[in-house]
C-alpha positions in Angstrom: 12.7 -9.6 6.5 11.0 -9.1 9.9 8.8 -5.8 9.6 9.0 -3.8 12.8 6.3 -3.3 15.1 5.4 0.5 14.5 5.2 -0.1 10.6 3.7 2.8 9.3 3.8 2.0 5.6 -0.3 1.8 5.5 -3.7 2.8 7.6 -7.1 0.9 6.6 -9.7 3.3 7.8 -12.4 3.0 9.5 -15.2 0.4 8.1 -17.6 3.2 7.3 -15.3 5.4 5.7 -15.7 4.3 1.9 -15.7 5.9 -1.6 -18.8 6.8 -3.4 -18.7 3.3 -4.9 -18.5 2.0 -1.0 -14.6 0.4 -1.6 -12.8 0.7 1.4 -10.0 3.0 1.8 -6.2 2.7 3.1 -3.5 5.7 3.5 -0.5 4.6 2.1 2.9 6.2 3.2 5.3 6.9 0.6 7.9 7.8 2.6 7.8 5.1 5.4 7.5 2.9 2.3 10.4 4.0 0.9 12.6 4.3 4.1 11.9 0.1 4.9 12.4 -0.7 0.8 15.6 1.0 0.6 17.8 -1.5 2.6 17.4 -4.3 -0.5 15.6 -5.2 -3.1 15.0 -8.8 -2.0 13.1 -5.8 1.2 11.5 -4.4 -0.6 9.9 -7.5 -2.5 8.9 -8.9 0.8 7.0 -5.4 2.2 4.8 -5.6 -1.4 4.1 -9.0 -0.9 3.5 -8.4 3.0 1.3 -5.6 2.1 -0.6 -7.5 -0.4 -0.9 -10.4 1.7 -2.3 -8.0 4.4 -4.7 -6.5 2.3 -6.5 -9.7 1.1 -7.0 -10.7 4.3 -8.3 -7.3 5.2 -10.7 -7.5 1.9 -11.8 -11.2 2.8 -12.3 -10.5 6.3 -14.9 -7.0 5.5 -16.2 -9.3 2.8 -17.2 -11.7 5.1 -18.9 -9.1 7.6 -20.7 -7.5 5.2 -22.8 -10.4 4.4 -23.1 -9.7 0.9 -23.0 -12.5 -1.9 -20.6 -10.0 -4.0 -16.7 -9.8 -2.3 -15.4 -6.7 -1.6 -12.6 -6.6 -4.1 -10.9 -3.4 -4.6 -10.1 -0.8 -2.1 -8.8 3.0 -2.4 -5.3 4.0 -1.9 -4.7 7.5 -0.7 -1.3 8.7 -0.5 0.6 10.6 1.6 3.5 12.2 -0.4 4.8 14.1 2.8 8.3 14.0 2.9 9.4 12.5 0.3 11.4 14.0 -2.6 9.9 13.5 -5.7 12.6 13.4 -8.2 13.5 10.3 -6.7 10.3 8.8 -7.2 10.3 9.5 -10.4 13.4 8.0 -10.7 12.9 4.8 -8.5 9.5 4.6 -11.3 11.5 4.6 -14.1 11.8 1.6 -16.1 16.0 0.3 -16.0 16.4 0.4 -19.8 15.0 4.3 -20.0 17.5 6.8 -20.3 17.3 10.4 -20.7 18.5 11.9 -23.7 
């Protein structure tokens, strides 16, 4: 899958905006997520791994500029529900073998 140029799926902020424990923080867009992982499920494997990939990097690379012996290696995901229905979160969340009685 080639991800378009104006992927809005994610935002790292700034380097000096961090939690309280000084991890980094990202926005992550539900519903630009969920419009780019509805055309397949092979899709929508390749955006998580794309967006994991990407965020390694990200980590490595402020791990590196900090200068600090310890890696940065978590980061804070905010997200932006906007949009998005969330019955059918719930349902995309649901395990296949769960059924409602």
């Amino acid at each position: 899958m080639k991800f378009p140029a104006d992927l809005d799926v994610f935002r790292v902020l700034p380097s000096n905006c961090r939690d309280p424990l000084g991890r980094p923080a990202l926005v992550f867009n539900l519903a630009a997520f969920f419009q780019l992982a509805s055309r397949s499920l092979d899709d929508t494997k390749d955006l998580i791994l794309w967006l994991d990939d990407t965020m390694r990097w990200y980590l490595r690379k402020i791990s590196k500029e900090s200068g600090e012996r310890t890696p940065v290696l978590q980061f804070v995901a905010i997200v932006n529900v906007q949009g998005v229905n969330m019955s059918s979160v719930v349902r995309s969340c649901q395990p296949p073998w769960f059924q409602e009685s």
